[in-house]
Structure formats: C-alpha cells, structure tokens
VMD Tcl script that draws the C-alpha trace (Angstrom):
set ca {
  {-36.85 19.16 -47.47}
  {-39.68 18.29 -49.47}
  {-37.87 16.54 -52.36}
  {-36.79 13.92 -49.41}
  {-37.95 10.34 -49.44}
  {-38.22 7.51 -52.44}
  {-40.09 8.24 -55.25}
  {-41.26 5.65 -58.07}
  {-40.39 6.47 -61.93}
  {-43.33 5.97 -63.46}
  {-42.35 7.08 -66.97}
  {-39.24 8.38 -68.92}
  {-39.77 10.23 -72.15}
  {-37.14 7.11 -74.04}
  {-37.91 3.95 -72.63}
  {-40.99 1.51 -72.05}
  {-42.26 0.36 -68.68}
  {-40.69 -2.69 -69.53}
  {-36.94 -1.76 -69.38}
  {-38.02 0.86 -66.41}
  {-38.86 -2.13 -63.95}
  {-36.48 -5.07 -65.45}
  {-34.22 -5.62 -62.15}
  {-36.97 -3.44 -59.63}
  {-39.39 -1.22 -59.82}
  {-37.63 2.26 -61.12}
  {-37.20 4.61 -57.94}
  {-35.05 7.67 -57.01}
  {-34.20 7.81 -53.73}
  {-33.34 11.19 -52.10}
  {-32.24 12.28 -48.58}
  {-32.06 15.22 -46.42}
  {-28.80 16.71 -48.56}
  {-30.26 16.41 -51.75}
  {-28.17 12.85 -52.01}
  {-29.32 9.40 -52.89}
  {-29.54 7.35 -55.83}
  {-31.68 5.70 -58.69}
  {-32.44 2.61 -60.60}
  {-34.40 2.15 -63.72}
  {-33.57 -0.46 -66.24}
  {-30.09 -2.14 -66.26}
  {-29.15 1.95 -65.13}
  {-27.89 2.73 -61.59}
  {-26.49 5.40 -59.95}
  {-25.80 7.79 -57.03}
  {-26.80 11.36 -57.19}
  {-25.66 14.61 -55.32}
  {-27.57 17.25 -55.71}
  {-28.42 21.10 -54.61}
  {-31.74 23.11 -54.45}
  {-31.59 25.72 -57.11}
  {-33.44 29.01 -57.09}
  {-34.39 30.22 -61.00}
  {-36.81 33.21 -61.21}
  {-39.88 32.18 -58.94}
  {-39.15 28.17 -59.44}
  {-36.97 25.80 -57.30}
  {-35.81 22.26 -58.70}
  {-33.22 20.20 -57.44}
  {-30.49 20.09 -59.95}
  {-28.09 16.93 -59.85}
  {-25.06 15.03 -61.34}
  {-24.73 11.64 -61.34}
  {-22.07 8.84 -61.21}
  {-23.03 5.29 -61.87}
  {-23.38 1.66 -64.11}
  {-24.88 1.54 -67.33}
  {-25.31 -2.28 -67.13}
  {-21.51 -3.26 -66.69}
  {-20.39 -0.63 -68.00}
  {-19.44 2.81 -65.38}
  {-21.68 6.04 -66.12}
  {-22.49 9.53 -65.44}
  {-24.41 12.66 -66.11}
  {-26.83 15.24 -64.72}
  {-30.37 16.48 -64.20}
  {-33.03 17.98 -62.83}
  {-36.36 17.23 -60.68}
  {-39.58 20.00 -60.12}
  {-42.06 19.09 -58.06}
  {-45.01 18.90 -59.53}
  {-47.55 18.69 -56.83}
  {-46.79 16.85 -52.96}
  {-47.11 13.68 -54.83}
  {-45.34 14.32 -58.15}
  {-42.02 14.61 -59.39}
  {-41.10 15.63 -63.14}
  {-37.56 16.29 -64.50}
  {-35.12 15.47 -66.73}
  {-31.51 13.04 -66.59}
  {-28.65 13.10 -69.04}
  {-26.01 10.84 -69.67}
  {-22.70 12.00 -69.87}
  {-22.54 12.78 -73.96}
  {-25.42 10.30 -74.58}
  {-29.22 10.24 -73.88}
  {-31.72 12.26 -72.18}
  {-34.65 11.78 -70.69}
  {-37.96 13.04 -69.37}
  {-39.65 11.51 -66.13}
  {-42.64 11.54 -64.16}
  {-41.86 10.18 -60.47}
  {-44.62 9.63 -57.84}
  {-43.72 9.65 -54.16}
  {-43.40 6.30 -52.21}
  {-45.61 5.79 -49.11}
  {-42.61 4.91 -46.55}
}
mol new
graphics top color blue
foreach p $ca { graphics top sphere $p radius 0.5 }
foreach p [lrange $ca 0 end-1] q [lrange $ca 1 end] { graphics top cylinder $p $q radius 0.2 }
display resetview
C-alpha cells in the first residue's frame, strides 16, 4: 500500500513548527491496514483508516481516537498523496479544530 510507512508533518495549516515538534518531531505513522498513529504537539493519537475511491482520486480517509495533552480526544481526516514523497490532507477534532498538513515520507 503506498500510503504505508512513517511520514514527517512538516506543516499544519494552524500551528507553528514550534508546537509541531515540542515532545518529537511530528510524524504519522501508517501500516499495511491503513492503521497507525500520530504525534504533533502535546496531540497524540491512533488512527484507523480505509482507502477511499472518489471520482478518479484515492485518499485514505481516517478517524481518530487519542490525548489532547491530558485531556482524551478524537476526530477524523484525510491524506492524498501528493507525489511518492508527499503527503497532504486534512485532521479534525471532534467539534473543534481543523487542520491542513503537508507530510514527507521517512527514509526507514
């Protein structure tokens, strides 16, 4: 699956590189069954995800269940490849914020 492997948030459409990297370096992580999880920020989470089909486009559409600092969180979203390399998309909070992202794949 060629959304598979760990891929470094380099920049979300609402906060600074700052916040992105202030535990580790912002990644998502995704396996074989569209699965894995995410940091950026004081955000984590796990994701499960399917490959979705809309008009000649595929993405890999997601919800989310995680920590918002302390404090237990969840939403959805959405990552396009862009090119091999490049990942953009979109995650949501649960009746909060959005964001845009740019990710960049990982060299293993």
């Amino acid at each position: 699956m060629k959304y598979t492997g760990k891929w470094r948030i380099t920049e979300m459409e609402q906060w600074d590189s700052d916040y992105l990297d202030m535990e580790v370096e912002a990644y998502i992580d995704i396996d074989a069954n569209c699965s894995g999880g995410f940091q950026f920020g004081l955000v984590s989470g796990q994701i499960d995800g399917e490959l979705v089909k809309d008009g000649g486009e595929e993405r890999l559409e997601f919800t989310w269940d995680g920590n918002d600092e302390y404090d237990p969180a969840s939403g959805s979203g959405w990552l396009r490849l862009k090119s091999k390399d490049f990942l953009e998309g979109r995650i949501k909070f649960h009746q909060g914020d959005s964001s845009d992202l740019i990710a960049k794949r990982m060299n293993s």
